[in-house]
C-alpha positions, 0 to 999 in steps of 0.5 A, spaced: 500 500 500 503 507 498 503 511 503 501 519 502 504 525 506 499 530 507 503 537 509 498 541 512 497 546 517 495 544 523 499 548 528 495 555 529 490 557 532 486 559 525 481 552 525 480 554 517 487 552 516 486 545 519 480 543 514 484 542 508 488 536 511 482 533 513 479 533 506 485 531 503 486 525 507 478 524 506 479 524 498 485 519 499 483 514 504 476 513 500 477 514 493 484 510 493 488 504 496 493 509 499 494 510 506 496 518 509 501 519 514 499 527 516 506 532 516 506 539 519 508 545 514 511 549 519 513 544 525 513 546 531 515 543 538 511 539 538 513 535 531 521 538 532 521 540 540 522 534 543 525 529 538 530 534 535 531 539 541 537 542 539 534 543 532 529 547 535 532 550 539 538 553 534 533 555 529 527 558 534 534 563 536 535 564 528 530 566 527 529 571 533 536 574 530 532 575 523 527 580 527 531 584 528 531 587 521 526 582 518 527 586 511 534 586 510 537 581 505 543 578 511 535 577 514 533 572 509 539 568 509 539 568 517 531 566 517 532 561 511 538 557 515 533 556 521 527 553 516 532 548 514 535 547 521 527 546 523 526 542 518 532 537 516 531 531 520 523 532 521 522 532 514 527 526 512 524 522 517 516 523 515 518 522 507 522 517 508 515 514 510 512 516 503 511 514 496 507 521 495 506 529 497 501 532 498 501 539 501 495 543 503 496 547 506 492 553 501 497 558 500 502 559 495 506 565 497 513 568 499 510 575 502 507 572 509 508 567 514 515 564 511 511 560 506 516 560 503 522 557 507 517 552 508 515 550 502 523 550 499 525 546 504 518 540 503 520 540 496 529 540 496 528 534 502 522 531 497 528 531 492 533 529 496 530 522 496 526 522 489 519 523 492 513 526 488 511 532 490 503 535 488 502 542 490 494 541 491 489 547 491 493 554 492 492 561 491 497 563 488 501 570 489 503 574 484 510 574 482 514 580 485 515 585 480 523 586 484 528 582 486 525 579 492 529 573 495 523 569 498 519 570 490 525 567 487 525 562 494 518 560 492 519 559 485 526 554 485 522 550 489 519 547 483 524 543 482 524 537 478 520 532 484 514 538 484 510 534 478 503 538 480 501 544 481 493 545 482 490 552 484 484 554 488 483 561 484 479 558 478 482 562 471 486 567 473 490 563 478 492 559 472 494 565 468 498 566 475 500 560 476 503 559 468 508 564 470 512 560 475 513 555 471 519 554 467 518 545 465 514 543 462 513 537 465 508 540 471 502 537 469 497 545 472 490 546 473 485 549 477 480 544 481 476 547 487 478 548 495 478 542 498 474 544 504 468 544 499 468 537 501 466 539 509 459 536 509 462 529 506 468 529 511 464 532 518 458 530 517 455 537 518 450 540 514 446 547 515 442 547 521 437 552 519 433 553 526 436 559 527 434 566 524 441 569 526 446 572 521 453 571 522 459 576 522 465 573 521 471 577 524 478 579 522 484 583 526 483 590 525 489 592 521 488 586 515 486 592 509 492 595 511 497 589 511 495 586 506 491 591 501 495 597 503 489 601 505 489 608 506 481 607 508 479 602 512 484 604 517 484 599 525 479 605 528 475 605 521 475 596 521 471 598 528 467 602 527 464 599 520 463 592 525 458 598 529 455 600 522 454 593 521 451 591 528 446 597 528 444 596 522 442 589 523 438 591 529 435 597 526 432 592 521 430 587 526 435 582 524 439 577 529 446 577 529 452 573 532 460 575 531 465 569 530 471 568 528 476 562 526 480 562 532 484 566 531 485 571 538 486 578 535 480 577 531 477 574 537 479 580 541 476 584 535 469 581 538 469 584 544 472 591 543 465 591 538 461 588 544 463 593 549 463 598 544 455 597 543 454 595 550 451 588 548 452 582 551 457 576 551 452 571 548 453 576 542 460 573 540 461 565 539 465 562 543 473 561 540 473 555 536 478 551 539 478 546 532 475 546 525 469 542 528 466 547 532 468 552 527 463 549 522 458 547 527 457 555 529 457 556 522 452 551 520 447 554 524 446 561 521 441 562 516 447 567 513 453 568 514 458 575 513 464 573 511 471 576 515 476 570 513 477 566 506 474 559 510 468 563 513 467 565 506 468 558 504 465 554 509 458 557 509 458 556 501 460 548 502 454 547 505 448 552 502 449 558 507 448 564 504 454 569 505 458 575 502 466 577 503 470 583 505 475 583 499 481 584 504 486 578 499 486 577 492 484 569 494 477 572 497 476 575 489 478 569 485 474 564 490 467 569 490 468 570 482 471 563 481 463 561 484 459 566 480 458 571 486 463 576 485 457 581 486 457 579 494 463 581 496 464 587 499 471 592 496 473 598 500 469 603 498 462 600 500 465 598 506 459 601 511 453 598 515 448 599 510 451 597 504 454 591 507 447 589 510 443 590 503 449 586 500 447 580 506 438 581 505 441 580 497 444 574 498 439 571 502 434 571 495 440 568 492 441 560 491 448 558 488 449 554 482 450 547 485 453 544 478 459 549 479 461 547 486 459 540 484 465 541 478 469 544 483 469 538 488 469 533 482 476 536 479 480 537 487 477 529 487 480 527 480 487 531 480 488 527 488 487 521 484 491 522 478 497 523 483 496 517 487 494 512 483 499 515 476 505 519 479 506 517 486 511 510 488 
């Protein structure tokens, strides 16, 4: 029996994440005769701590050093010796197992979360001893249009292991995708996020006994981060919640805010409801794992999505939502599904609009051949790479 590793990201507190390992393996383990053996993207003590301590205890010290001048060349070396020292021994001893990679892990990226230490460190230990690599299901961030160290990091990690490459962002991703690629060799495509699996791999569908919106949340300077916003400043991302909140109110609507686990999204929550003096019931508990995530979610009748997975989550299992268009992968996934027309840019971000988006929705049914096709392709490539590429 061939065995695949799964490289996914389980070790942080965004119980999205978790979601597209626990699909990939239920793909896997139901529609081949492989195994999965589950290998975590960033490692952390857990996986490195104790089996490998000095390794840990060396690269936790590199990459404090690196902090000091994150943006300098000198600091990009530094930070990639200690993804290597994290990584070596960790990696070798899980693809020794492996007939197969698989990541999961999502994003394809060099800008955030050292994504691309991680992945040129899964692909160069993957070549080492000649294991296929299917880089499955990512958004794909555009190429830098200057010498970044970690974009041509991210690129030569397609080596001659990586033999597919899919990607989550429908068309446009491809285009993207097509300007990475140097061999052509690499068998590429867009298929659809794994996590439109969920009511198949948790069993959970919508709940439809509450008549109760949900708001997803996000920190509160993600448009400045990721977009460069001058606009939805950190004081402005809490007053458009307010907005949202007392329009809901002033038209009779049930609300709850959520996150996806992460605390600084979670304590967004809260200023929120001590801004509008409401109570504590009106913030779902933290999600401890993805499980309770989608639990919550499953029981509105429509959700405002604030994360990638809140969006997704939602859409997998018939809940009406919309998006903040805070990432470029929230605008290939709602365009992706035909509903482009519900996600929310920086100028409309205000309570009205932003609630009349979400009553519109509602009145709106998806298009459940699209998503039917979608899962059908991620099936399919997984497929394809057990049973054709990998061993």
């Amino acid at each position: 029996m061939k065995t695949i590793g799964v490289v996914c990201v389980d070790n942080i507190n965004n119980c999205g994440d978790e979601i597209l390992g626990a699909a990939t393996d239920y793909i896997i383990t139901h529609f081949t005769d492989a195994d999965v053996c589950r290998i975590q993207f960033t490692p952390g003590k857990e996986s490195v701590g104790r089996p490998y301590p000095l390794s840990f205890m060396l690269s936790a010290l590199l990459f404090r050093v690196s902090a000091s001048d994150p943006k300098s060349r000198l600091s990009f070396y530094v930070r990639d010796l200690g993804a290597r020292i994290r990584t070596k021994n960790y990696y070798d001893h899980c693809f020794s197992r492996c007939d197969g990679i698989v990541t999961a892990v999502g994003m394809f990226k060099y800008s955030s979360q050292d994504f691309s230490y991680f992945f040129h460190s899964v692909t160069n230990r993957a070549a080492r001893r000649h294991v296929p690599v299917y880089i499955s299901a990512a958004s794909i961030e555009k190429p830098s249009e200057s010498d970044d160290e970690r974009y041509l990091q991210l690129r030569s990690s397609l080596n001659n292991e990586v033999k597919m490459i899919t990607t989550r962002d429908g068309r446009e991703g491809v285009k993207v995708l097509e300007s990475y690629l140097e061999s052509d060799g690499v068998i590429y495509d867009y298929v659809g996020d794994p996590a439109l699996w969920i009511p198949e791999v948790y069993g959970i569908r919508k709940c439809g006994d509450r008549d109760t919106i949900g708001v997803g949340l996000l920190r509160k300077n993600i448009f400045q981060q990721y977009k460069g916003s001058k606009t939805i400043t950190e004081s402005r991302m809490l007053q458009v919640y307010c907005e949202v909140i007392e329009e809901l109110e002033k038209r009779g609507i049930k609300w709850q805010l959520f996150s996806n686990g992460m605390k600084e999204d979670y304590e967004v929550g809260i200023e929120v409801l001590n801004c509008l003096g409401v109570s504590s019931s009106c913030l779902a508990e933290r999600p401890r794992n993805a499980r309770e995530l989608i639990e919550t979610i499953s029981g509105y009748s429509a959700v405002i999505g604030g994360r990638f997975h809140s969006c997704l989550i939602p859409y997998s299992i018939d809940i009406p939502v919309i998006g903040m268009n805070w990432d470029d992968k929230l605008l290939r996934f709602f365009s992706t599904t035909g509903r482009e027309a519900f996600l929310i840019d920086e100028q409309n971000m205000n309570g009205r609009y932003i609630v009349d988006k979400i009553c519109e929705a509602r009145c709106c049914s998806y298009d459940i051949s699209q998503r039917e096709m979608l899962k059908e392709k991620t099936k399919d490539y997984l497929i394809r790479f057990v049973e054709e590429i990998a061993g």
